[in-house]
N, CA, C and O atoms as CSV, one atom per row, in Angstrom:
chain,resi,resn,atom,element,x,y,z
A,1,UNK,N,N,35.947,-27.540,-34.747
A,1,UNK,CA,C,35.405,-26.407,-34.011
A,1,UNK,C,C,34.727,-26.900,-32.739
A,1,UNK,O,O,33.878,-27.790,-32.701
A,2,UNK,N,N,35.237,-26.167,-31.627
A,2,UNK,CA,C,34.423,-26.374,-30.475
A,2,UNK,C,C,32.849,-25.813,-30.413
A,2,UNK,O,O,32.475,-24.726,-30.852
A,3,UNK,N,N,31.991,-26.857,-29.735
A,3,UNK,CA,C,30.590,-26.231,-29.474
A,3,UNK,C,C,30.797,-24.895,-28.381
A,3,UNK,O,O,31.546,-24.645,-27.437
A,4,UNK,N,N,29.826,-24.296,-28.998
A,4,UNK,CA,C,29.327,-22.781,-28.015
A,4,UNK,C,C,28.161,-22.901,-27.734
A,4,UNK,O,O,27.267,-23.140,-28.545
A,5,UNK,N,N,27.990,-22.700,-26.157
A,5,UNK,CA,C,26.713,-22.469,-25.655
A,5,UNK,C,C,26.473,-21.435,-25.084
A,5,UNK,O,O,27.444,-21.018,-24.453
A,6,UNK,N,N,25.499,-20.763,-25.021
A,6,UNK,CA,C,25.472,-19.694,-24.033
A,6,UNK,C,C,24.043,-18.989,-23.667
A,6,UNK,O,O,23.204,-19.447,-24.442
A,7,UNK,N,N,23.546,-18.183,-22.904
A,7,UNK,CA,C,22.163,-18.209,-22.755
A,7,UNK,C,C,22.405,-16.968,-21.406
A,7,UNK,O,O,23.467,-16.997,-20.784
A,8,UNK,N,N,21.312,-15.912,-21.053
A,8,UNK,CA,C,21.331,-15.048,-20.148
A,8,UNK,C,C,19.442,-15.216,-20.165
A,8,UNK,O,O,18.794,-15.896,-20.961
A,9,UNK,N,N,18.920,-14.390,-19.066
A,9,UNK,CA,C,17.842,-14.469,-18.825
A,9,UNK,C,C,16.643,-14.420,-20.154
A,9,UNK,O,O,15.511,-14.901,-20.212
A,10,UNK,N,N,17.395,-13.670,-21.096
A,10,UNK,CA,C,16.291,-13.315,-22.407
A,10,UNK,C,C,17.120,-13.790,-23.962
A,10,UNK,O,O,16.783,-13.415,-25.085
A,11,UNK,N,N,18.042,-14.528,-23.685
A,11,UNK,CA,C,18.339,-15.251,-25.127
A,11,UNK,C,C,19.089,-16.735,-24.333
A,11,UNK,O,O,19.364,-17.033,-23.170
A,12,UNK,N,N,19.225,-17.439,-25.720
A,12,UNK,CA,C,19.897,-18.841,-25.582
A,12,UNK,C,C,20.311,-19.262,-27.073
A,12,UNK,O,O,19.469,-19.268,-27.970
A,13,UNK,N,N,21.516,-19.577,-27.271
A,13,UNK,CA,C,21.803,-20.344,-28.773
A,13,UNK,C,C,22.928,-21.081,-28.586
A,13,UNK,O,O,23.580,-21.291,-27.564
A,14,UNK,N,N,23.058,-21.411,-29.596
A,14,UNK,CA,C,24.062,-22.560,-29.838
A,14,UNK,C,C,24.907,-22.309,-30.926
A,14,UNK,O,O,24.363,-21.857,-31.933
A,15,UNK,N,N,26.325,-22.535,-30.953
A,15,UNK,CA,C,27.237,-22.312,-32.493
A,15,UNK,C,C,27.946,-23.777,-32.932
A,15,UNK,O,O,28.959,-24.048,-32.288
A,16,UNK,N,N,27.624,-24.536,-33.726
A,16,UNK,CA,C,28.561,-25.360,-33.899
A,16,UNK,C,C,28.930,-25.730,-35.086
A,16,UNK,O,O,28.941,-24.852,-35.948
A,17,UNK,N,N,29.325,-27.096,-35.459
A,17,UNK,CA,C,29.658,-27.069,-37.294
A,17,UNK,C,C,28.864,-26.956,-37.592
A,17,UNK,O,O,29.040,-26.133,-38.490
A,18,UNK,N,N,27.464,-27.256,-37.550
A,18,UNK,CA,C,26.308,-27.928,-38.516
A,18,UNK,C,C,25.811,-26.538,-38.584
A,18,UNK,O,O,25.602,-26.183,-39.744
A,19,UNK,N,N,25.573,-25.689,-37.726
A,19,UNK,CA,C,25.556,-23.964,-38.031
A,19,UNK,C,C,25.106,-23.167,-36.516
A,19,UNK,O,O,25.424,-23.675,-35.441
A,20,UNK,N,N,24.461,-22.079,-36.581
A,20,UNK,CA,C,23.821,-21.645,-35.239
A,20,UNK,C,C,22.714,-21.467,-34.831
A,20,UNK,O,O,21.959,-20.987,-35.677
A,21,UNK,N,N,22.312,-21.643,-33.925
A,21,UNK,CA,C,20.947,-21.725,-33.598
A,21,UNK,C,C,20.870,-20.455,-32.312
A,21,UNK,O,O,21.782,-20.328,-31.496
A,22,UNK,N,N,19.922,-19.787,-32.312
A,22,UNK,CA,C,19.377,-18.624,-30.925
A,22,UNK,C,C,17.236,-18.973,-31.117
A,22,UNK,O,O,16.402,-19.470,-31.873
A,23,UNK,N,N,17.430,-18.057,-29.436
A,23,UNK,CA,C,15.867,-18.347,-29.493
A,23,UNK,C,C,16.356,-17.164,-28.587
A,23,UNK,O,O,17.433,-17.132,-27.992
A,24,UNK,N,N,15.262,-16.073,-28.581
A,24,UNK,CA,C,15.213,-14.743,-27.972
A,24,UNK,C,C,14.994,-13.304,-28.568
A,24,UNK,O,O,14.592,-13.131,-29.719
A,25,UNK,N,N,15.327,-12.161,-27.586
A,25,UNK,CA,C,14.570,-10.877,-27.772
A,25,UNK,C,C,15.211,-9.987,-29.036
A,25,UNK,O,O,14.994,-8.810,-29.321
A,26,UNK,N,N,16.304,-11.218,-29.865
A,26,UNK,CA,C,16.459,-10.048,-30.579
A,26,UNK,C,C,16.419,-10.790,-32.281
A,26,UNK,O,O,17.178,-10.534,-33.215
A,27,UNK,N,N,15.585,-11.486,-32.255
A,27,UNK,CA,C,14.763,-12.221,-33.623
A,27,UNK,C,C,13.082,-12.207,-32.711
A,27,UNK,O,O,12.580,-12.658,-31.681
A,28,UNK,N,N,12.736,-11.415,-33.841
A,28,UNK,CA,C,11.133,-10.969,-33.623
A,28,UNK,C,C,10.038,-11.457,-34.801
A,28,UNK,O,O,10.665,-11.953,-35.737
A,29,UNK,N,N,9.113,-11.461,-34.948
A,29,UNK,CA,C,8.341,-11.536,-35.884
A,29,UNK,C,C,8.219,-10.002,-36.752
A,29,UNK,O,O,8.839,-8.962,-36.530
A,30,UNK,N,N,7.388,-10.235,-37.600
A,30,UNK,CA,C,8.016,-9.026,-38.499
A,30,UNK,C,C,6.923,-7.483,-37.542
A,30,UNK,O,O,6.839,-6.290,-37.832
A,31,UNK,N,N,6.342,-8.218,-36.506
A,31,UNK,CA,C,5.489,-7.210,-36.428
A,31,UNK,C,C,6.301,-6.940,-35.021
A,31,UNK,O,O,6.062,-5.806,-34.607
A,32,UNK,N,N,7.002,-7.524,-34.362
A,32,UNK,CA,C,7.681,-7.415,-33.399
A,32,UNK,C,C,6.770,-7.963,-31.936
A,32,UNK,O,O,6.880,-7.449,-30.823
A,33,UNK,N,N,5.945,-9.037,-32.266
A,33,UNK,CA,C,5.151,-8.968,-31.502
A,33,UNK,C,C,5.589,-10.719,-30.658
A,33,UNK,O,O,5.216,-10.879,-29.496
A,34,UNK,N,N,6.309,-11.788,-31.330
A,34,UNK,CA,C,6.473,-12.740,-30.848
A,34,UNK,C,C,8.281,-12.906,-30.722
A,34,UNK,O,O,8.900,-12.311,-31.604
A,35,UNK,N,N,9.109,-13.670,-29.688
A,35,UNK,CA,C,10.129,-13.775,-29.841
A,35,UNK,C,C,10.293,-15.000,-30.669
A,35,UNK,O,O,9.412,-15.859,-30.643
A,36,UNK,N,N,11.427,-15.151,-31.448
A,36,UNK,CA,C,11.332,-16.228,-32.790
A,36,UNK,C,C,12.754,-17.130,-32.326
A,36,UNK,O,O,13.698,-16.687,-31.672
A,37,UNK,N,N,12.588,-18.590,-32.899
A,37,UNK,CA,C,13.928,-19.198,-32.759
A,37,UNK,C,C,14.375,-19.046,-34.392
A,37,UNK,O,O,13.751,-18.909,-35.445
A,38,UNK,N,N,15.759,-19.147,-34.022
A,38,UNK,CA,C,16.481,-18.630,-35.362
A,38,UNK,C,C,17.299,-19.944,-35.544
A,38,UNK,O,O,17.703,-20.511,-34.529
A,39,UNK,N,N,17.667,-20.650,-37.223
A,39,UNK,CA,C,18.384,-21.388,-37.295
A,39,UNK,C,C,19.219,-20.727,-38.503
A,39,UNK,O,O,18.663,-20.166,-39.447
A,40,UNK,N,N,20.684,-20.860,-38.365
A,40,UNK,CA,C,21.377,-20.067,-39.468
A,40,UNK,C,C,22.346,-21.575,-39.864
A,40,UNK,O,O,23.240,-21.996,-39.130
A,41,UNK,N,N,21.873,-22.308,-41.336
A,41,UNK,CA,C,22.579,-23.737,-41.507
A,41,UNK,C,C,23.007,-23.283,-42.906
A,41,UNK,O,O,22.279,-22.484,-43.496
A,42,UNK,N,N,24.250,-23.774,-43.547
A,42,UNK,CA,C,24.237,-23.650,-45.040
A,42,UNK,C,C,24.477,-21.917,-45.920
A,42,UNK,O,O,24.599,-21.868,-47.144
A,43,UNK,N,N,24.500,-20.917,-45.227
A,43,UNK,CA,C,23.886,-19.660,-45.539
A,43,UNK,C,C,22.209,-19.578,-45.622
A,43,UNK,O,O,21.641,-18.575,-46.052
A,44,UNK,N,N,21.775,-20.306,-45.335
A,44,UNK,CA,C,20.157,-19.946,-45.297
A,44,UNK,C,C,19.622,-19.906,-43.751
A,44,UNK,O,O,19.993,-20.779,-42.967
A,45,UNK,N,N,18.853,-18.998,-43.396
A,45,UNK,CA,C,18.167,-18.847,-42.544
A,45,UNK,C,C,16.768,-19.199,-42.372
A,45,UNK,O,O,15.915,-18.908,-43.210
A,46,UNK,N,N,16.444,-20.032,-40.928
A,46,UNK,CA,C,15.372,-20.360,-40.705
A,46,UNK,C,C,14.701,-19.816,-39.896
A,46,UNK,O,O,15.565,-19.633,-39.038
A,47,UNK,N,N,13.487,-19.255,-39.340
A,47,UNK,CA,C,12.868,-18.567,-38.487
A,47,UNK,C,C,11.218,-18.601,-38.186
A,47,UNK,O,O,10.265,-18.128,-38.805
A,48,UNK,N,N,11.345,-19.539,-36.694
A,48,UNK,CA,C,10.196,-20.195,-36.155
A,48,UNK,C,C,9.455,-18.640,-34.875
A,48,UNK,O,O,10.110,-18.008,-34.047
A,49,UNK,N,N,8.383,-18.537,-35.119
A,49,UNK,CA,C,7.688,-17.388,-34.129
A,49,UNK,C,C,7.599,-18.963,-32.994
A,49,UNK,O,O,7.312,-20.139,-33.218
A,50,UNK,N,N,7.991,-18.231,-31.819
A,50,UNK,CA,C,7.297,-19.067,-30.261
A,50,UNK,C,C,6.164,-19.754,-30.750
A,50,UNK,O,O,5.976,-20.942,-30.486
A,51,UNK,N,N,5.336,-19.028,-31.504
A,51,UNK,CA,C,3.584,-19.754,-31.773
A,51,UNK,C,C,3.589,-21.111,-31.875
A,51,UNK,O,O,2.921,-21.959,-31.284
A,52,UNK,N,N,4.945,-21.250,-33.207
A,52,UNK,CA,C,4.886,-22.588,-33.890
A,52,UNK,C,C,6.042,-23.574,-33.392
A,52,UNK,O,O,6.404,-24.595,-33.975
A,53,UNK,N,N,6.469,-23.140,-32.378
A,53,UNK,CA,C,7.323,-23.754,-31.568
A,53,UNK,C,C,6.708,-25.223,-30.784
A,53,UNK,O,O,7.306,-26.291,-30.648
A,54,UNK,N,N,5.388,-24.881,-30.357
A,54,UNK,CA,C,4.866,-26.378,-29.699
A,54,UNK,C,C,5.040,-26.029,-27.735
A,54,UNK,O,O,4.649,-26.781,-26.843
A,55,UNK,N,N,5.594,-24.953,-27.601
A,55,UNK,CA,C,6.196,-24.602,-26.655
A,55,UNK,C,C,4.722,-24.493,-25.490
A,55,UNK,O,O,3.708,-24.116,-26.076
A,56,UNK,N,N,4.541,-24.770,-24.008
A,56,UNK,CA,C,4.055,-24.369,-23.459
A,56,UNK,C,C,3.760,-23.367,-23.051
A,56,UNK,O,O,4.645,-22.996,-22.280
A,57,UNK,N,N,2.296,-22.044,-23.187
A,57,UNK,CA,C,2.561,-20.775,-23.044
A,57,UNK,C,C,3.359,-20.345,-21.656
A,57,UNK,O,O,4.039,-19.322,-21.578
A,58,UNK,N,N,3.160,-21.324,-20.534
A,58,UNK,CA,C,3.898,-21.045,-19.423
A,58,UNK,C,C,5.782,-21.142,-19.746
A,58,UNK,O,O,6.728,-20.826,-19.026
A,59,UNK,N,N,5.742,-21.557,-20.750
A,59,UNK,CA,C,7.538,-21.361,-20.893
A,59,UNK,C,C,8.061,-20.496,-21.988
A,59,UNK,O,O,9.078,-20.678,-22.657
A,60,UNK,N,N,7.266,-19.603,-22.054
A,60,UNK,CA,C,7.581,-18.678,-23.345
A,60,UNK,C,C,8.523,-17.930,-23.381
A,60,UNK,O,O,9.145,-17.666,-24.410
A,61,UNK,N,N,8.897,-17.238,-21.655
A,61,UNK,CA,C,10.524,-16.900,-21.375
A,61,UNK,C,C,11.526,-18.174,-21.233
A,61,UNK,O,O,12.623,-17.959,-21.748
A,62,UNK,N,N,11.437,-18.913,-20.891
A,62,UNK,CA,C,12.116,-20.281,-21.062
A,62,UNK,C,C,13.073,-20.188,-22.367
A,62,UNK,O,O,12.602,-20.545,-23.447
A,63,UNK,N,N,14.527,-19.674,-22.286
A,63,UNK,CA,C,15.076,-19.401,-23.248
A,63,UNK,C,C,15.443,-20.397,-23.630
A,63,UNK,O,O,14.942,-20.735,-24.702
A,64,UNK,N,N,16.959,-21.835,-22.695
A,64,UNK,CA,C,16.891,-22.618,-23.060
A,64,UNK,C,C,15.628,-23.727,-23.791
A,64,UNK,O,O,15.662,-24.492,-24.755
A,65,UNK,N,N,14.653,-23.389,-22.879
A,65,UNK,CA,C,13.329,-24.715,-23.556
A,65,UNK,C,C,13.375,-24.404,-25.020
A,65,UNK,O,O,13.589,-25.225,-25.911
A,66,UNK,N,N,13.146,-23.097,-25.169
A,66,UNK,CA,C,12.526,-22.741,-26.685
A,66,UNK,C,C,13.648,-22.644,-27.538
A,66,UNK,O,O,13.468,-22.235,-28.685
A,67,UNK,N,N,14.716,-22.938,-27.176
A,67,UNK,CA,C,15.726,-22.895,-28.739
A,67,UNK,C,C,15.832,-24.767,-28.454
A,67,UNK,O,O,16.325,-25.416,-29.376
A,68,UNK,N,N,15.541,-25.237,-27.674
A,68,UNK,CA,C,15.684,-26.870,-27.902
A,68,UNK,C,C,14.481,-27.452,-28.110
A,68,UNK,O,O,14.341,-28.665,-28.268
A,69,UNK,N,N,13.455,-26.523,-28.121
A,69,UNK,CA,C,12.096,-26.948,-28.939
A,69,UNK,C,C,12.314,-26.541,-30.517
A,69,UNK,O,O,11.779,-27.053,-31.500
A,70,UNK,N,N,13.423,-25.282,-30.450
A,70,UNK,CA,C,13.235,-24.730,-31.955
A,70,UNK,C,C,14.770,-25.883,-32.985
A,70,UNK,O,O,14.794,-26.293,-34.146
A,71,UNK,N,N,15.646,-26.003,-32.001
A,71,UNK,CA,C,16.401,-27.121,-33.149
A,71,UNK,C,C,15.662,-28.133,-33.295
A,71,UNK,O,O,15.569,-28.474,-34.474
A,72,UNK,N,N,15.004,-28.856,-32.459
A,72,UNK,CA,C,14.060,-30.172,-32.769
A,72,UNK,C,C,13.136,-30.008,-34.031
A,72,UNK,O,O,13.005,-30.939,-34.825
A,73,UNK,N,N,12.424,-28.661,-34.216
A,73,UNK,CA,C,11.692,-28.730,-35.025
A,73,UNK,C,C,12.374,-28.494,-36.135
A,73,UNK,O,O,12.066,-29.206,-37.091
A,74,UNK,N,N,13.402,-27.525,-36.332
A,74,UNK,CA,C,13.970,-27.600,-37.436
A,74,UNK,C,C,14.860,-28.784,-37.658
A,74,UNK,O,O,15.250,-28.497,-38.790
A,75,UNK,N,N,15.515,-30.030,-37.340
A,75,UNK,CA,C,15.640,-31.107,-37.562
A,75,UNK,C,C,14.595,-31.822,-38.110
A,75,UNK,O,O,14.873,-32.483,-39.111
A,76,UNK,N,N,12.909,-31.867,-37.502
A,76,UNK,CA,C,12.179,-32.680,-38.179
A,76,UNK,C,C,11.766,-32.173,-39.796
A,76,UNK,O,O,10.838,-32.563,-40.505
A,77,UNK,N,N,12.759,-31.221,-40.056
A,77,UNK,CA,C,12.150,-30.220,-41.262
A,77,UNK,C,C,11.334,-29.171,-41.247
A,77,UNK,O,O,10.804,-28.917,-42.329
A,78,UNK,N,N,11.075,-28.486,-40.346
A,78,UNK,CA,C,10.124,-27.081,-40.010
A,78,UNK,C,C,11.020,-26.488,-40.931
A,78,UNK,O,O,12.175,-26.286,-40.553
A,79,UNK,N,N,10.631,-26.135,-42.234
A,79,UNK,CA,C,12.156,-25.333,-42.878
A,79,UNK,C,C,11.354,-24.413,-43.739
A,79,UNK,O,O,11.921,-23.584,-44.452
């Protein structure tokens, strides 16, 4: 399978074997109040709020930054 990338002003993810990854406006927290990075590996889903991302508040639209802050963390095990 070829990698997929793709990203517009308010999302960014990734599709590849190992599974998919997004960071943007349409994974929310349950209160709808933070945008969340999403990891979909295995059939299980993972889901980081911006908060716990590590992310600088100045890059919080930063779509690419925050889904390559959010696979990093879910690689170190954020799970």
């Amino acid at each position: 399978m070829k990698t997929n990338v793709y990203s517009a002003s308010d999302y960014a993810g990734m599709v590849c074997d190992y599974g998919a990854f997004y960071y943007g406006y349409e994974v929310t927290t349950e209160d709808e109040h933070e945008w969340c990075f999403e990891a979909k590996v295995n059939g299980e889903i993972t889901k980081i709020p911006f908060s716990e991302l590590g992310v600088d508040e100045k890059e919080r639209f930063d779509c690419q930054a925050c889904l390559l802050y959010g696979i990093g963390k879910f690689l170190n095990g954020k799970r």
